[in-house]
mmCIF file of the N, C-alpha and C atoms, coordinates in Angstrom:
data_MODEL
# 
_entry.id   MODEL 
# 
loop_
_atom_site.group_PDB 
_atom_site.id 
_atom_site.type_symbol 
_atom_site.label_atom_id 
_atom_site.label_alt_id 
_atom_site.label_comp_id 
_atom_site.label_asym_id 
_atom_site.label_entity_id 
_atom_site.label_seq_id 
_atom_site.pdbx_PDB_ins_code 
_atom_site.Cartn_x 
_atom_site.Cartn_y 
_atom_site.Cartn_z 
_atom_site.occupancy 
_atom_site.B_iso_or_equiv 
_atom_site.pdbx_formal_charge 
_atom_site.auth_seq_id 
_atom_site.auth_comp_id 
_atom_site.auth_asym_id 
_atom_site.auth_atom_id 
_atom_site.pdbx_PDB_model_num 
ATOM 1   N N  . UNK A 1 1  ? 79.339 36.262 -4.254  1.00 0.00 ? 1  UNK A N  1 
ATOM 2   C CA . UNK A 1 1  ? 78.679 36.713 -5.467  1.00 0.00 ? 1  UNK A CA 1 
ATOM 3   C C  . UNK A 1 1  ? 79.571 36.373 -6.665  1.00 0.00 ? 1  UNK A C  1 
ATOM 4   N N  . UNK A 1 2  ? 79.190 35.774 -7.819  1.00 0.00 ? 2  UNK A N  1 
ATOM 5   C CA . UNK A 1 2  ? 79.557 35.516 -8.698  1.00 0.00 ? 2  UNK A CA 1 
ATOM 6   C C  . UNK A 1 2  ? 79.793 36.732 -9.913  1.00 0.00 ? 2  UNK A C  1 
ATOM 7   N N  . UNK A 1 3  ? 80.736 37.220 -10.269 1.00 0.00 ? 3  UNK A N  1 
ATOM 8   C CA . UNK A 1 3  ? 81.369 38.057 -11.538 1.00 0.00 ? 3  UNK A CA 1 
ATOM 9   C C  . UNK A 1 3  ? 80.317 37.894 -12.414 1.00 0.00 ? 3  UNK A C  1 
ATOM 10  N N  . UNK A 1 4  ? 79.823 39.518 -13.215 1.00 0.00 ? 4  UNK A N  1 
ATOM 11  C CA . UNK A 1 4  ? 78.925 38.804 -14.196 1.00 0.00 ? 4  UNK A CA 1 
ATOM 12  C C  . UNK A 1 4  ? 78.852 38.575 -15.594 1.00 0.00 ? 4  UNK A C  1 
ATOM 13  N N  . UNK A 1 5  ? 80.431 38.600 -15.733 1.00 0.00 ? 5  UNK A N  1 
ATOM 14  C CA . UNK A 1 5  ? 80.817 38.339 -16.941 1.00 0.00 ? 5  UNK A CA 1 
ATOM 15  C C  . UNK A 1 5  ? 80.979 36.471 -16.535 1.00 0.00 ? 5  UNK A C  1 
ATOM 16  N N  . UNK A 1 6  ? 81.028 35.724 -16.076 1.00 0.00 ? 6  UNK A N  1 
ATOM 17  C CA . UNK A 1 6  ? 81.241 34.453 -15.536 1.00 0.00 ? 6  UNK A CA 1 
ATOM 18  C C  . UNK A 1 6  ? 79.470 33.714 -15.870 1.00 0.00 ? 6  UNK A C  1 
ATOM 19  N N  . UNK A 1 7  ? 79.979 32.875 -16.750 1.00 0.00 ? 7  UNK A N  1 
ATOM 20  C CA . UNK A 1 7  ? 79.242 32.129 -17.095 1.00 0.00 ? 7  UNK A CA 1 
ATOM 21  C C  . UNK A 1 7  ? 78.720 30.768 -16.279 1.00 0.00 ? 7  UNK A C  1 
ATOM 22  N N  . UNK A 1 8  ? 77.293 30.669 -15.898 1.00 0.00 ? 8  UNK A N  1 
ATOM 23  C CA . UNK A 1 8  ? 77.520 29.409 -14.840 1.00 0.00 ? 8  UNK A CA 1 
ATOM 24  C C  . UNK A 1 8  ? 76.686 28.479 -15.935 1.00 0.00 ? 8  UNK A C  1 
ATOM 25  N N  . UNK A 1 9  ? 76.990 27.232 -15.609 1.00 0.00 ? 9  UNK A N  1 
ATOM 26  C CA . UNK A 1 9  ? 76.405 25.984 -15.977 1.00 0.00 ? 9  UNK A CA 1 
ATOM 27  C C  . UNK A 1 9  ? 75.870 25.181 -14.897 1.00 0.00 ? 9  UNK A C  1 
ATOM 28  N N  . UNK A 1 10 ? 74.509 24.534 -15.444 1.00 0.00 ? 10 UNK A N  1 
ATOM 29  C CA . UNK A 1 10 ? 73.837 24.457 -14.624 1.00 0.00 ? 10 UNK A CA 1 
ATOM 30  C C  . UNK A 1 10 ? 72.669 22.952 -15.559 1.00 0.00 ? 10 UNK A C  1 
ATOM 31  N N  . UNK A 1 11 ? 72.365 22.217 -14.841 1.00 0.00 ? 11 UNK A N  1 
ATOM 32  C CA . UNK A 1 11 ? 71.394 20.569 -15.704 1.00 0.00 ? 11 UNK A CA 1 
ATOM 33  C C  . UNK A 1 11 ? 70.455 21.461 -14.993 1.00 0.00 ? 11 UNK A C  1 
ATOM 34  N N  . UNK A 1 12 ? 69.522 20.287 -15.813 1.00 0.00 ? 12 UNK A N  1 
ATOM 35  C CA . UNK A 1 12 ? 68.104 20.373 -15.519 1.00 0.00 ? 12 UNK A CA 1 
ATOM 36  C C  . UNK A 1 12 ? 67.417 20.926 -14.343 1.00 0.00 ? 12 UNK A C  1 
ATOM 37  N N  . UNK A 1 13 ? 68.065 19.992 -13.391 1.00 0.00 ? 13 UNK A N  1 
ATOM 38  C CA . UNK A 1 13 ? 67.929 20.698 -11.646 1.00 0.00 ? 13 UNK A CA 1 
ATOM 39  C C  . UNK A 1 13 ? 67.666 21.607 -10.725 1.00 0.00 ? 13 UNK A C  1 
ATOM 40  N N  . UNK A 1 14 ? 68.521 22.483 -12.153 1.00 0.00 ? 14 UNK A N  1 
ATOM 41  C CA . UNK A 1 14 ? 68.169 23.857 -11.712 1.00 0.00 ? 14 UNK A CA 1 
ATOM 42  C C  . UNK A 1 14 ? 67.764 25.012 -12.565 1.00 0.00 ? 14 UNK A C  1 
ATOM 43  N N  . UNK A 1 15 ? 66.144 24.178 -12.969 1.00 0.00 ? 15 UNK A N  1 
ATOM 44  C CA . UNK A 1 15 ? 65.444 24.956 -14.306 1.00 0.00 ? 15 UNK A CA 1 
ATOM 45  C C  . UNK A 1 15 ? 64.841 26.724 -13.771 1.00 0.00 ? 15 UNK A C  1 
ATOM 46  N N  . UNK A 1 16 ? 64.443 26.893 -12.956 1.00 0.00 ? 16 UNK A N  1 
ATOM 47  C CA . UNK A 1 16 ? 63.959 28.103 -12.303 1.00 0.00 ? 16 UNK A CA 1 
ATOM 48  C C  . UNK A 1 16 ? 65.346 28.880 -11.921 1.00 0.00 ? 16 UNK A C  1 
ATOM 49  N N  . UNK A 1 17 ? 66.444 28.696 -11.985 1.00 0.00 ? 17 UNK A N  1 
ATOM 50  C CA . UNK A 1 17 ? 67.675 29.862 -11.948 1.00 0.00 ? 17 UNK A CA 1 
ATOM 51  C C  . UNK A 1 17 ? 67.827 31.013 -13.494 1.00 0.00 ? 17 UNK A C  1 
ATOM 52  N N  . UNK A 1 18 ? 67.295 30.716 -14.124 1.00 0.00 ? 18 UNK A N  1 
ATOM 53  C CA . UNK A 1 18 ? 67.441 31.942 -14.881 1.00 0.00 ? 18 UNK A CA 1 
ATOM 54  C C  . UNK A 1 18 ? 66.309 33.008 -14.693 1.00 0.00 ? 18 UNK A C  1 
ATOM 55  N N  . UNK A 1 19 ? 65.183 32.600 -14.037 1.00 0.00 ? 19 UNK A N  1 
ATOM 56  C CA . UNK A 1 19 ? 64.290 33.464 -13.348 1.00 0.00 ? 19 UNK A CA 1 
ATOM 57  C C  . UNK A 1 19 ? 64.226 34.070 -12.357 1.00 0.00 ? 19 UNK A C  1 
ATOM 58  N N  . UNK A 1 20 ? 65.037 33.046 -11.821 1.00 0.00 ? 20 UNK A N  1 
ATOM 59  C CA . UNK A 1 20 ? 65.448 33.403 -10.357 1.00 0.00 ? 20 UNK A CA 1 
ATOM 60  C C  . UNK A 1 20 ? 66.594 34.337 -9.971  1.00 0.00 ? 20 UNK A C  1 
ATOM 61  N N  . UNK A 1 21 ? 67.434 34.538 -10.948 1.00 0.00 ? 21 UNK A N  1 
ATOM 62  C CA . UNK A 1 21 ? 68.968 35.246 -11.153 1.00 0.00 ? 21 UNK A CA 1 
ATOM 63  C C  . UNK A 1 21 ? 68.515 36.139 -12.604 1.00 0.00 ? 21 UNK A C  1 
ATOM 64  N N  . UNK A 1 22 ? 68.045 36.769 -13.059 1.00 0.00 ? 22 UNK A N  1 
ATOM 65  C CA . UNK A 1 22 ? 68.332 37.043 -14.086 1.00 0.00 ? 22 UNK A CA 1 
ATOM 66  C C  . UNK A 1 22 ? 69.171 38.018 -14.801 1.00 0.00 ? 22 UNK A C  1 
ATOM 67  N N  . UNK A 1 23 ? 70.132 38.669 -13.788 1.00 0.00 ? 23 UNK A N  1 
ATOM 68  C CA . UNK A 1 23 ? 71.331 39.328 -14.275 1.00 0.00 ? 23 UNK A CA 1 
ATOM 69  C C  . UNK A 1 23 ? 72.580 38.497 -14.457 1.00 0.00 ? 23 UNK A C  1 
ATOM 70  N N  . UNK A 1 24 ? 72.281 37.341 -13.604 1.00 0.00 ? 24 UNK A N  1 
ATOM 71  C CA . UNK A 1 24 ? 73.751 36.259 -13.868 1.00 0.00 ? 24 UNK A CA 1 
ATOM 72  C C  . UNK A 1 24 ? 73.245 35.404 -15.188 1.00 0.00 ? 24 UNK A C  1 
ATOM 73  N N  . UNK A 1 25 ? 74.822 35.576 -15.953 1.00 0.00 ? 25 UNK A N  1 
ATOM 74  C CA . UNK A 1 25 ? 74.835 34.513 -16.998 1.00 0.00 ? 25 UNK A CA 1 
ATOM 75  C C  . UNK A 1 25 ? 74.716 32.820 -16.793 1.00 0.00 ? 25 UNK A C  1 
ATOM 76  N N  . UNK A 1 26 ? 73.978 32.219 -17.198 1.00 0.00 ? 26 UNK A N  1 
ATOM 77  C CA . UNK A 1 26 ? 73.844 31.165 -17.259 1.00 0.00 ? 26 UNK A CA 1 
ATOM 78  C C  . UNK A 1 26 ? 73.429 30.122 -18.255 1.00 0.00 ? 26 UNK A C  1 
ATOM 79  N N  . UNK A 1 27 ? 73.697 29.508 -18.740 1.00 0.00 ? 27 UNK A N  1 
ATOM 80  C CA . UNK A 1 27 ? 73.205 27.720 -19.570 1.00 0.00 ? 27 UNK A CA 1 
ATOM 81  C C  . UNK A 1 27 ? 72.606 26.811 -18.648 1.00 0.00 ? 27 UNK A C  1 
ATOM 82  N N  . UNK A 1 28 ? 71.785 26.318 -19.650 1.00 0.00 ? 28 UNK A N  1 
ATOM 83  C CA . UNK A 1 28 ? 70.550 25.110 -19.407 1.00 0.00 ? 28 UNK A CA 1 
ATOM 84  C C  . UNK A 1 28 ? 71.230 23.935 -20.641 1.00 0.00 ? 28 UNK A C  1 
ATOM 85  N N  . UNK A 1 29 ? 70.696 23.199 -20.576 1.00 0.00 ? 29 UNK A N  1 
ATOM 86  C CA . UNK A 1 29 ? 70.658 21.868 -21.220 1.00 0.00 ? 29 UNK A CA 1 
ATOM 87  C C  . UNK A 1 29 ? 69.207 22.175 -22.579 1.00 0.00 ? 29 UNK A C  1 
ATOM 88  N N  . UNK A 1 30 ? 68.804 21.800 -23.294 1.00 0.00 ? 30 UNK A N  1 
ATOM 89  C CA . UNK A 1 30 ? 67.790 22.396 -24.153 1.00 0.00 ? 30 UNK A CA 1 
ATOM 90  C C  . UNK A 1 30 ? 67.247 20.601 -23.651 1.00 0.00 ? 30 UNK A C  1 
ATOM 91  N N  . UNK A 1 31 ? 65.995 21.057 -23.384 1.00 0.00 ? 31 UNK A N  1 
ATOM 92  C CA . UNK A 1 31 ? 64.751 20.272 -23.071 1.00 0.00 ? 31 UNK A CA 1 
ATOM 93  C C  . UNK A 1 31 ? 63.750 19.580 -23.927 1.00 0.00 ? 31 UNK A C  1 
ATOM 94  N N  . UNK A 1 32 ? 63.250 18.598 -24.555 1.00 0.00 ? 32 UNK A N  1 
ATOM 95  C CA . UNK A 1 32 ? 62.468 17.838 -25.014 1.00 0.00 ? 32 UNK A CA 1 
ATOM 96  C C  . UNK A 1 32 ? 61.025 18.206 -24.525 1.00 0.00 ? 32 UNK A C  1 
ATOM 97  N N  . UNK A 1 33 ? 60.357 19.008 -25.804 1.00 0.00 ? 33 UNK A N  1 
ATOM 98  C CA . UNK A 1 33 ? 59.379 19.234 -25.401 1.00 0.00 ? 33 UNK A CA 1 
ATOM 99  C C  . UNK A 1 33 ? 58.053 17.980 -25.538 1.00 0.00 ? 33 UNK A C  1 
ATOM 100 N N  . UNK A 1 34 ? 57.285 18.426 -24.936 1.00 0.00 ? 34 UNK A N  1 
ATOM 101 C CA . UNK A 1 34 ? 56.244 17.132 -24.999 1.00 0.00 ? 34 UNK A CA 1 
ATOM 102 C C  . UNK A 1 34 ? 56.105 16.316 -26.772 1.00 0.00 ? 34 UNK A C  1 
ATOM 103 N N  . UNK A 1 35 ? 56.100 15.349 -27.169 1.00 0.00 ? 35 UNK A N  1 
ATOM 104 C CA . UNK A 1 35 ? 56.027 14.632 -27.931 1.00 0.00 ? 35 UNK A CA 1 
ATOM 105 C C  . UNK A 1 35 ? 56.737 15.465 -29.077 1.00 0.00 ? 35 UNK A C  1 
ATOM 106 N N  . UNK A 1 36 ? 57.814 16.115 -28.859 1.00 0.00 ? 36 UNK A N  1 
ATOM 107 C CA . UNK A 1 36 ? 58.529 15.897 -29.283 1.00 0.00 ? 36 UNK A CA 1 
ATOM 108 C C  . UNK A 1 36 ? 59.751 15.759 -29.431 1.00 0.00 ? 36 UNK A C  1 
ATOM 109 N N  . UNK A 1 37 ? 60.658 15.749 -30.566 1.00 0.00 ? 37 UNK A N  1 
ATOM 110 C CA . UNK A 1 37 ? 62.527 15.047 -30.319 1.00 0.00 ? 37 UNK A CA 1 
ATOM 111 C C  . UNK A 1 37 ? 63.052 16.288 -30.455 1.00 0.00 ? 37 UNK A C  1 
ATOM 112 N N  . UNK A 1 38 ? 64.413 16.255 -29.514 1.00 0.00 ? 38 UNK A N  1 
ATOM 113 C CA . UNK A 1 38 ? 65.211 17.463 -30.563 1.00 0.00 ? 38 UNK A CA 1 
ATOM 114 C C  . UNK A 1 38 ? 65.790 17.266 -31.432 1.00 0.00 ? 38 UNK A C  1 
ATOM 115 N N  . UNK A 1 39 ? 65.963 18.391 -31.992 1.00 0.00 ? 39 UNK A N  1 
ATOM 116 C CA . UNK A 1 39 ? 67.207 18.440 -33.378 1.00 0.00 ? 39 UNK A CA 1 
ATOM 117 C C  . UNK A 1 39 ? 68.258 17.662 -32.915 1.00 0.00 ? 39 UNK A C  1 
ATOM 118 N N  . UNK A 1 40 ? 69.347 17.446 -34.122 1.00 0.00 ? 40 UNK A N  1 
ATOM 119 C CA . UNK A 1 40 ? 70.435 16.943 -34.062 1.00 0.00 ? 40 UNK A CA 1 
ATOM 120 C C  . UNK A 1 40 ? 71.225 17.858 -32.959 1.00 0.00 ? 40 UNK A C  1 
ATOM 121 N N  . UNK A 1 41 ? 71.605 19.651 -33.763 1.00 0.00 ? 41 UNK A N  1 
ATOM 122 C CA . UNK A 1 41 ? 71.996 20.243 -33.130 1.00 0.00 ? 41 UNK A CA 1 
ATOM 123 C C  . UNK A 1 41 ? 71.811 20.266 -31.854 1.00 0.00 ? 41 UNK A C  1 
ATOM 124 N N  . UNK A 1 42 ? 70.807 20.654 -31.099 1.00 0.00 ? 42 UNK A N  1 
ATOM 125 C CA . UNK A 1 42 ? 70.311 20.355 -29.338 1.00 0.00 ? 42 UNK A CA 1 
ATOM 126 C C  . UNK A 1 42 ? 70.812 19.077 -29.062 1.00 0.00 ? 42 UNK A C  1 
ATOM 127 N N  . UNK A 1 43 ? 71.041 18.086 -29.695 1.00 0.00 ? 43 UNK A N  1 
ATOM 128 C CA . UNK A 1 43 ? 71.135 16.993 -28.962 1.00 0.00 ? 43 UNK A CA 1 
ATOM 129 C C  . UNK A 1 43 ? 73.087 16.832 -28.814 1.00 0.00 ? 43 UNK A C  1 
ATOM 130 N N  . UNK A 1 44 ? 73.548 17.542 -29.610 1.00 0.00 ? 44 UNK A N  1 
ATOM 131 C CA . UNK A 1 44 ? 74.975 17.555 -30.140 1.00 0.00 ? 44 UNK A CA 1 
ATOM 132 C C  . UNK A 1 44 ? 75.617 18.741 -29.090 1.00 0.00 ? 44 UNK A C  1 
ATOM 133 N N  . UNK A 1 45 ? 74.714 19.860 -28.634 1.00 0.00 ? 45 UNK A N  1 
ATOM 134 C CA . UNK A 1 45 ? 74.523 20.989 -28.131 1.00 0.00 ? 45 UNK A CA 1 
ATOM 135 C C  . UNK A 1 45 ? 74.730 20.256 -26.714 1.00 0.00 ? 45 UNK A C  1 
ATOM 136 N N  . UNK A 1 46 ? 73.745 19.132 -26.082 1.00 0.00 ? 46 UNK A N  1 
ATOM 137 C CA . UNK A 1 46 ? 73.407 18.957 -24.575 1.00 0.00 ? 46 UNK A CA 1 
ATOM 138 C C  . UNK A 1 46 ? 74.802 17.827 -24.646 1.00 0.00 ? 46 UNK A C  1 
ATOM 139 N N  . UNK A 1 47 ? 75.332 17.130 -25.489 1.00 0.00 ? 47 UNK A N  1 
ATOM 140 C CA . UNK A 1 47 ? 76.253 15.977 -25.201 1.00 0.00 ? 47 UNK A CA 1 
ATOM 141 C C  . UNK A 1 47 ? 77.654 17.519 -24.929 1.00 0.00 ? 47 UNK A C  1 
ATOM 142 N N  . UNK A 1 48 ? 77.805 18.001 -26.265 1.00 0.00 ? 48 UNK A N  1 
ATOM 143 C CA . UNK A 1 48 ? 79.282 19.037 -25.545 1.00 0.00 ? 48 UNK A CA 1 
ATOM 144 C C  . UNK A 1 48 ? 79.073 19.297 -23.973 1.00 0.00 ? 48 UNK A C  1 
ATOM 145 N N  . UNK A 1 49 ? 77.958 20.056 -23.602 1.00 0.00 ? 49 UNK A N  1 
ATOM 146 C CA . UNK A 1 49 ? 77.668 20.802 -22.341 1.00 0.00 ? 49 UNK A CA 1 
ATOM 147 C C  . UNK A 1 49 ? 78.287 19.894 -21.293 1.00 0.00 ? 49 UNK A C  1 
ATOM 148 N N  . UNK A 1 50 ? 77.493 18.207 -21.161 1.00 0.00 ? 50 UNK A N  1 
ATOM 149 C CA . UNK A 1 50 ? 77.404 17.327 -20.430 1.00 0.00 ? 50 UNK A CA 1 
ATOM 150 C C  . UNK A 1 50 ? 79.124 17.278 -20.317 1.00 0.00 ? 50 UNK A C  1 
ATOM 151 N N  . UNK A 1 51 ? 80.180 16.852 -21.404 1.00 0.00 ? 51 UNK A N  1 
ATOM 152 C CA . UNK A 1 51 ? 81.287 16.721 -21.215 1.00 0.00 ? 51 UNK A CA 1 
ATOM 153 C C  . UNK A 1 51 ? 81.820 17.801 -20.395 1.00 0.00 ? 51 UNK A C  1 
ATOM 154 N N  . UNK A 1 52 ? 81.062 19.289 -20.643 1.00 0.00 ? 52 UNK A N  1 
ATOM 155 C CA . UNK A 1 52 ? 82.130 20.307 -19.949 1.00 0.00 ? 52 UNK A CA 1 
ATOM 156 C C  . UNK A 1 52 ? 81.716 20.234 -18.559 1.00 0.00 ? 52 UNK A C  1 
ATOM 157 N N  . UNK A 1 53 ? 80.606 19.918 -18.442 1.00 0.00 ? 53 UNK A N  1 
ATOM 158 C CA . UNK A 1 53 ? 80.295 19.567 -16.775 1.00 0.00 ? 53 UNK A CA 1 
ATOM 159 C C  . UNK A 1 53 ? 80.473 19.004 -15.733 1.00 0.00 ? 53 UNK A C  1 
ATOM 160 N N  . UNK A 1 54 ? 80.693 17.953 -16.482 1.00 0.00 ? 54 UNK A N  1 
ATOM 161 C CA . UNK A 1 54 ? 81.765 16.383 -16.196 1.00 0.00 ? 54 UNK A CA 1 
ATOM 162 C C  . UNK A 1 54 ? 83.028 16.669 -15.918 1.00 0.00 ? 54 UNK A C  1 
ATOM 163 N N  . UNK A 1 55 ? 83.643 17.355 -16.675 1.00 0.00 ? 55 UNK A N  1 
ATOM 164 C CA . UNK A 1 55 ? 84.953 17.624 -16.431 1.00 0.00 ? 55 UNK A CA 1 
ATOM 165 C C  . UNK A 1 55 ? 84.821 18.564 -14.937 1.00 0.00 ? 55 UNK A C  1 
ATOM 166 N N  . UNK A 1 56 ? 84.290 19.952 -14.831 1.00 0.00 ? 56 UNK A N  1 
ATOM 167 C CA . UNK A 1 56 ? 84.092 20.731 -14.285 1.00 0.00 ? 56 UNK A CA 1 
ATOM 168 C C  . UNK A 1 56 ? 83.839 19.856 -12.696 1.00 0.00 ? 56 UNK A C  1 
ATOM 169 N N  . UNK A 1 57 ? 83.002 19.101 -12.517 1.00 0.00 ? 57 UNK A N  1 
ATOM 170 C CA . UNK A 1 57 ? 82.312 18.760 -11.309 1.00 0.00 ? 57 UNK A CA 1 
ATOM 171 C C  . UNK A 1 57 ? 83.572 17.472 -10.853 1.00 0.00 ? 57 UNK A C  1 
ATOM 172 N N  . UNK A 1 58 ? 84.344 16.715 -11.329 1.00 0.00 ? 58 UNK A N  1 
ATOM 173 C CA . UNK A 1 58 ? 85.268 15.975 -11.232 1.00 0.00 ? 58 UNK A CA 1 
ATOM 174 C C  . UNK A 1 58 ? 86.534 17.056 -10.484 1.00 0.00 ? 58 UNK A C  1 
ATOM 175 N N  . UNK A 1 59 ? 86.651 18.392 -10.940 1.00 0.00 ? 59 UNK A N  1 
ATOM 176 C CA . UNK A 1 59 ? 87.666 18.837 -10.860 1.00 0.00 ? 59 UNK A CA 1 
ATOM 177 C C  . UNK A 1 59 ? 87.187 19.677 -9.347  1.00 0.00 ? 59 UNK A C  1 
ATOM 178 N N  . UNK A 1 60 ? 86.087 19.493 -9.252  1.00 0.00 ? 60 UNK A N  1 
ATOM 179 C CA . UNK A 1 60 ? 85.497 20.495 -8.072  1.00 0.00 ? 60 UNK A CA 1 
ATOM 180 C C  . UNK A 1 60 ? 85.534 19.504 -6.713  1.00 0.00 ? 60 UNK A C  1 
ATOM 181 N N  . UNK A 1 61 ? 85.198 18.265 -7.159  1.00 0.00 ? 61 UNK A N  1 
ATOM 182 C CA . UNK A 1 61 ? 84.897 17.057 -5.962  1.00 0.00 ? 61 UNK A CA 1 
ATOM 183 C C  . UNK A 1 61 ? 86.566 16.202 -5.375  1.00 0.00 ? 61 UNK A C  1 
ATOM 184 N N  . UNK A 1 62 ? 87.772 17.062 -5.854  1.00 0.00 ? 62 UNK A N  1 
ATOM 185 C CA . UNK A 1 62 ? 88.717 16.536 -6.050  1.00 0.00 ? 62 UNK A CA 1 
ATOM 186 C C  . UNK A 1 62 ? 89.001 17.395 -4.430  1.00 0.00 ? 62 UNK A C  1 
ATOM 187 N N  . UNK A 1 63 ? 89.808 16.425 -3.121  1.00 0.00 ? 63 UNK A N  1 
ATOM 188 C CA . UNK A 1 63 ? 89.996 16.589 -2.279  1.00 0.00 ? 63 UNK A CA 1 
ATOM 189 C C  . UNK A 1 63 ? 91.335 17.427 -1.650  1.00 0.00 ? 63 UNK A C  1 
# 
């Protein structure tokens, strides 16, 4: 069981976990809704995330 002050991160993949968990903290990626773009911010918002994930999943797959 995960602490629930512990923030999880989480892509697209796993869009039904904040419904599915909804006492654990968690982040999504902000989504493009049908015809249309996101903001700058959301898009500036999903590139930080992506880096911290990247880092995160590199450091997890390390043997």
């Amino acid at each position: 069981m995960i602490p629930k002050q512990v923030v999880s991160v989480f892509d697209l993949g796993y869009l039904g976990v904040e419904k599915d968990f909804p006492q654990q903290l968690s982040t999504l990626p902000y989504r493009r809704k049908r015809k249309l773009q996101l903001s700058e911010e959301e898009k500036e918002y999903n590139k930080m995330r992506s880096k911290k994930r990247i880092v995160i999943e590199s450091m997890l797959s390390v043997d």
